[in-house]
One Martini backbone bead per residue (centre of mass of N, CA, C, O) as a GRO file, in nm:
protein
   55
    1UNK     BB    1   0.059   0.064  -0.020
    2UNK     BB    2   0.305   0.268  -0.020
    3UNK     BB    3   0.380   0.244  -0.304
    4UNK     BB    4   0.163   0.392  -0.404
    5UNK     BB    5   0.191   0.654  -0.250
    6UNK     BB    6   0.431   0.721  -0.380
    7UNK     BB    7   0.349   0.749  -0.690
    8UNK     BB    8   0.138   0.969  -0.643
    9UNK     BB    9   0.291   1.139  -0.533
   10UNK     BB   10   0.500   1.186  -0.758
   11UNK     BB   11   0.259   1.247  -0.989
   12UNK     BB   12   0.195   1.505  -0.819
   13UNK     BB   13   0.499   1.647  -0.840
   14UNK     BB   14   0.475   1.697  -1.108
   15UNK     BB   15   0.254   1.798  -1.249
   16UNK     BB   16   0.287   2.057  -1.051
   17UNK     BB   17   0.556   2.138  -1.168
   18UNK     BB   18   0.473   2.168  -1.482
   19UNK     BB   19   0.233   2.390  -1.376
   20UNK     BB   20   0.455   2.605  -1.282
   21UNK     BB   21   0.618   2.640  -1.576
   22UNK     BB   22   0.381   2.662  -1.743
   23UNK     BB   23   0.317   2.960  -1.615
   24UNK     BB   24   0.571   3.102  -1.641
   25UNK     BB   25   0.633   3.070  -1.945
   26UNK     BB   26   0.380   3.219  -2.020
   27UNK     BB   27   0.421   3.481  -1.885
   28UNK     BB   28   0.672   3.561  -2.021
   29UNK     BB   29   0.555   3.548  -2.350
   30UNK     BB   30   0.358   3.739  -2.285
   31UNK     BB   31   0.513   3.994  -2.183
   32UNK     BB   32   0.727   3.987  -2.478
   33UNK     BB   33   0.490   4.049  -2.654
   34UNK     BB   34   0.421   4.294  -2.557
   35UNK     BB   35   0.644   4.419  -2.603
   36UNK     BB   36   0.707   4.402  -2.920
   37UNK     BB   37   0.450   4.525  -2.998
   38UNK     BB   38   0.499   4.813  -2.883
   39UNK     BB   39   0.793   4.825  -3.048
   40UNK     BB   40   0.618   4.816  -3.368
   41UNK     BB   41   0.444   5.045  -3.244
   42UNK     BB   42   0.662   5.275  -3.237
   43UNK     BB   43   0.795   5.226  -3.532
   44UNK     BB   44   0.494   5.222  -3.677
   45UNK     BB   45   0.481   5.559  -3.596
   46UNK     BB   46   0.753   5.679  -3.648
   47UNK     BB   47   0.731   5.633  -3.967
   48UNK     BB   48   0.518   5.774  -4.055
   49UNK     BB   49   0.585   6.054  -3.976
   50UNK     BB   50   0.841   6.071  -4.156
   51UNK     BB   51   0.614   6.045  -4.437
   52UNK     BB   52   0.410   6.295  -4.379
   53UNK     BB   53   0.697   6.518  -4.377
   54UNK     BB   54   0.778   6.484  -4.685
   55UNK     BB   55   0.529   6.647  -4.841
   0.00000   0.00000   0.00000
């Protein structure tokens, strides 16, 4: 009995590690995603304004 205790036990900690990395790897890509976005958006309104002082 203490064998399969042992083994949910196991398979509870890994799945747990697993559920913790792939949130914290989450919450980086979207932070990282949105930075991104921002820097695209900040680069291309700064193009248009440089060409529509061209005219």
């Amino acid at each position: 009995m203490s064998e399969i205790k042992g083994q949910l036990l196991g398979i509870i900690l890994v799945l747990s590690i697993f559920g913790i990395v792939g949130t914290a790897l989450k919450t980086v890509f979207t932070n990282m995603k949105d930075s991104v976005v921002e820097s695209v958006e900040n680069t291309t309104s700064g193009l248009g304004t440089m060409l529509s002082f061209k005219d």
